[in-house]
C-alpha positions, 0 to 999 in steps of 0.5 A: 548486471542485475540493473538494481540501483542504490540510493541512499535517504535519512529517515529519523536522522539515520541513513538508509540505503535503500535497492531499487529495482529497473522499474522504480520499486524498492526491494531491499534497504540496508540499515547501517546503523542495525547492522541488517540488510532488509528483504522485500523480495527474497529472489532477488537476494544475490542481486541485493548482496552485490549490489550492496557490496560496495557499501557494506561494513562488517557482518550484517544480518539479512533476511525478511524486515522484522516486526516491531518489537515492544519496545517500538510499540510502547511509543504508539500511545495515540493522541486522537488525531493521530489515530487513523483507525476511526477513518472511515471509507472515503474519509478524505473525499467525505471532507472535501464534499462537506467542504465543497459540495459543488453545484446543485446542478451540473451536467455531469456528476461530480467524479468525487461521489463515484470515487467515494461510493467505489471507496465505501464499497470496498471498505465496507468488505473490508471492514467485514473482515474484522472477525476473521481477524483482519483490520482495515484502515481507511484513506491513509494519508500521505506526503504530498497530498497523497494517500492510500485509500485502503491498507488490510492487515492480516494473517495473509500479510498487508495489502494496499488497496486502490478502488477504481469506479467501474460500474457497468464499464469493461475493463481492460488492463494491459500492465501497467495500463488500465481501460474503461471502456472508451475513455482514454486510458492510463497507467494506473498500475503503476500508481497501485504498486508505488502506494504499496512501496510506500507503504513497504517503507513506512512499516518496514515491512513487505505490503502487497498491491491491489487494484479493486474494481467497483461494479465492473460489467467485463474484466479483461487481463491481457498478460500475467501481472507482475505482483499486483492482484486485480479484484472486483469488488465482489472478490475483496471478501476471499483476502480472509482465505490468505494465511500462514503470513503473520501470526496474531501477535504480528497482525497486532503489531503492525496494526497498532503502527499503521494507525500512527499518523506520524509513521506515514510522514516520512513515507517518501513523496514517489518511488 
C-alpha cells in the first residue's frame, strides 16, 4: 500500500482531488475538468496513479503542472492593492509595530523586532538577486492570518523562505524539530514545508521549502533532510547558482501570478 490519501476541494467553483502524502503534503491534484493528473513529485508517480484510479474517467494527461498561459496572465492587470511586489522585507511585522510599538520600557525586547531584522536581512539578499534574473516578493499574505515571509522565483525554480533569528545561538535541528540554544524547541520544519505546499497550491506549480538562519553562531543537522534545505544567511545569495528549471519566459510567468493578491485567497488554511 503506497498510504497517499485522496481528498477532494472546490476551488474557483470546480473540484480538485488533490494526493497527500502519510505526512500531510500534497503531491499531485487531478483536475477533472482539464482532464490532467498534476505532478509535484515525479517518483511518486505510480502511486498517484493507483491511488487516482478509482476516480479517474477517461484519458488524462500527466505530467509536471504547466505554466500559466497568456491567456491566464492577461487577467493579472493589477489594482494597487493587489499587488504584493512593492512589499517590503518584514512588511507585516513593519505595520504591526507602527500600529502597536509596544512600551518604551520593557524587560525583554519585543520578539517582533528580531523576527523583523532576521526578515529584513534575508529579503535584502534576496532582493540582491534581481539582476541575475530572480524576484523576490515579500511577507506574502495567507488564509487565516498566515503568511509567507518570503517567495523567490527564478530559473532554479520557486523557493518559500521562512527567516528564523538566530544571532549568536547553535542551532540544532532534528527533522522536524528545530533548537536554539536552550530554549524549548519545537517542529518548526513542519510549518516551512506546509508554507511551500501552499504555495504549490496556490501557483500550481512545485515550490521548494527553506529555512534561513539569521546570524547563527553553530548549525548542527542531525540526519539528511527530507526536501527542506536549511541555509544561513550568508548562504541565500548561492540560490542564483541553481538553474536549468524555468526558462525566462516561465520565471516571468509565474512572478506576474504570485504578486496577485487574490491568487493566494483560496490557498488552504493547513495542509
Amino acid at each position: 500500500m503506497s498510504g497517499l490519501r485522496v481528498i477532494p476541494t472546490w476551488r474557483h467553483g470546480q473540484e480538485r482531488l488533490y494526493v497527500c502524502a502519510t505526512d500531510g503534503r500534497n503531491i499531485a491534484w487531478y483536475d477533472r475538468e482539464a482532464a490532467r493528473i498534476n505532478l509535484l513529485c515525479d517518483d511518486r508517480r505510480e502511486d498517484v496513479l493507483e491511488a487516482l484510479g478509482p476516480f479517474v474517467t477517461g484519458p488524462v494527461t500527466v505530467g509536471p503542472p504547466p505554466v500559466p498561459t497568456p491567456a491566464e496572465l492577461a487577467r493579472l492587470s493589477l489594482h494597487p492593492d493587489d499587488d504584493l511586489a512593492p512589499n517590503r522585507p518584514g512588511e507585516a511585522l513593519l505595520v504591526s509595530l507602527d500600529r502597536d510599538p509596544g512600551p518604551s520600557h520593557r524587560l525583554r525586547a519585543d520578539p517582533r523586532r528580531r523576527a523583523l531584522a532576521a526578515e529584513q536581512t534575508v529579503g535584502e539578499a534576496l532582493d540582491r538577486l534581481d539582476g541575475a534574473g530572480w524576484h523576490a516578493l515579500h511577507s506574502v499574505p495567507l488564509p487565516g492570518g498566515d503568511r509567507i515571509h518570503h517567495l523567490v522565483i527564478g530559473p532554479g525554480g520557486l523557493f518559500a523562505l521562512h527567516t528564523l533569528y538566530a544571532r549568536k545561538q547553535k542551532v540544532t535541528v532534528a527533522d522536524p524539530v528545530v533548537s536554539l540554544g536552550r530554549r524549548e524547541s519545537h517542529p518548526l520544519l513542519r510549518r516551512v514545508r506546509a508554507d511551500a505546499d501552499r504555495a504549490s497550491y496556490a501557483l500550481t506549480a512545485e515550490v521548494r521549502p527553506v529555512l534561513a538562519l539569521v546570524g547563527p553562531a553553530d548549525v548542527t543537522i542531525t540526519a539528511p533532510l527530507r526536501e527542506v534545505r536549511v541555509l544561513r544567511d550568508t548562504e541565500v545569495a548561492g540560490l542564483a547558482r541553481l538553474g536549468g528549471v524555468l526558462k525566462p519566459a516561465d520565471v516571468e510567468a509565474l512572478h506576474a501570478m504570485a504578486r496577485d493578491r487574490r491568487v493566494w485567497e483560496t490557498s488552504p488554511s493547513g495542509v
